[in-house]
C-alpha positions as CSV (number, residue, x, y, z in Angstrom):
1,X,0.0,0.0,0.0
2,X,3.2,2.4,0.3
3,X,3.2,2.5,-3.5
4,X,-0.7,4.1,-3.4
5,X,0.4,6.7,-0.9
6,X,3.2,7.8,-2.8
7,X,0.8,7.9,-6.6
8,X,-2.1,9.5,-4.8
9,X,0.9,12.2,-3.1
10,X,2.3,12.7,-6.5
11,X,-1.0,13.6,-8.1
12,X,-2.2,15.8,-4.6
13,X,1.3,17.8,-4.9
14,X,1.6,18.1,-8.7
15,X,-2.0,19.7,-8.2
16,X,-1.4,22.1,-4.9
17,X,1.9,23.1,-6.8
18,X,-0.1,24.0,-9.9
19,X,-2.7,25.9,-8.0
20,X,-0.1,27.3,-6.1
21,X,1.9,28.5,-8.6
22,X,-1.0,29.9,-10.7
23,X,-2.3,31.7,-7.5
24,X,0.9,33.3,-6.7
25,X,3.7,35.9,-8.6
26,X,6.5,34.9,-5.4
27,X,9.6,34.3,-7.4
28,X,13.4,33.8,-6.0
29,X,15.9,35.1,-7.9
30,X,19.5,35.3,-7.3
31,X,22.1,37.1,-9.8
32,X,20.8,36.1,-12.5
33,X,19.9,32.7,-12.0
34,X,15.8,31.8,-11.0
35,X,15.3,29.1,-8.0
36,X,12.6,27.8,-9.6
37,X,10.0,25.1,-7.2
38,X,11.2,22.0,-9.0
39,X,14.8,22.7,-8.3
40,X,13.5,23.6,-4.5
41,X,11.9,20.2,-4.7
42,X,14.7,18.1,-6.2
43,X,17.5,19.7,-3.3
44,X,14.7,18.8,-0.5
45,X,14.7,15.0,-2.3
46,X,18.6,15.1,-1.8
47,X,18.3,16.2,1.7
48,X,15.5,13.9,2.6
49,X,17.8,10.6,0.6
50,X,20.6,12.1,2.7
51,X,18.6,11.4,6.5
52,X,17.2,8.9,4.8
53,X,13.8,9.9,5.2
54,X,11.3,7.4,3.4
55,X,7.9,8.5,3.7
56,X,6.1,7.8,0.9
57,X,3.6,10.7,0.6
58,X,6.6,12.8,1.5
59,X,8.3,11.7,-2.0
60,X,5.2,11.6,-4.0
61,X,4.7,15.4,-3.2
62,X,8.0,16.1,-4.2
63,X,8.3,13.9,-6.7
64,X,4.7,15.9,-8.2
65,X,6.1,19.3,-7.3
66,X,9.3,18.4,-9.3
67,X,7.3,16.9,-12.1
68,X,5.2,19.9,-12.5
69,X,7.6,22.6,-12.8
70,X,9.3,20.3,-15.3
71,X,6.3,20.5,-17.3
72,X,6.0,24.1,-18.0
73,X,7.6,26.1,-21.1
74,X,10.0,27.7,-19.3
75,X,12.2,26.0,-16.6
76,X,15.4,27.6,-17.3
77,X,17.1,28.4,-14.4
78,X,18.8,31.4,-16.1
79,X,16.8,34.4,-15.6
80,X,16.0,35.9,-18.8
81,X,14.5,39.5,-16.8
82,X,17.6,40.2,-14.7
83,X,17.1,43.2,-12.9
């Protein structure tokens, strides 16, 4: 049953993230580069292999978050409106 807690997290956190990042302008950017949420999501997947955390809703959110910031036109981690 781990496996259907981690595909029913990976649909409920590719969904919030989606809502989340329609709902909201926040953006972190850093000399030119963009910290976009899936690259947030992959260094928390690191961290959490690292203290070898293995909840399986925990990685289906992230692994959904990840997924759906991979998904979108641009995921460039350049930022193209340096300011």
């Amino acid at each position: 049953m781990e496996f259907a807690i981690y595909s029913i997290a990976l649909i409920a956190g590719y969904a919030a993230t989606r809502y989340g990042t329609e709902q909201t302008k926040f953006h972190i950017r850093v000399k030119g580069l963009w910290i976009h949420h899936w690259i947030i999501a992959a260094l928390l997947m690191v961290a959490f292999y690292w203290f070898s955390i293995s909840e399986p809703w925990v990685w289906g959110g992230l692994t959904g978050a990840a997924i759906e910031g991979l998904t979108r036109k641009n995921w460039s981690i350049r930022n193209s409106k340096k300011k």
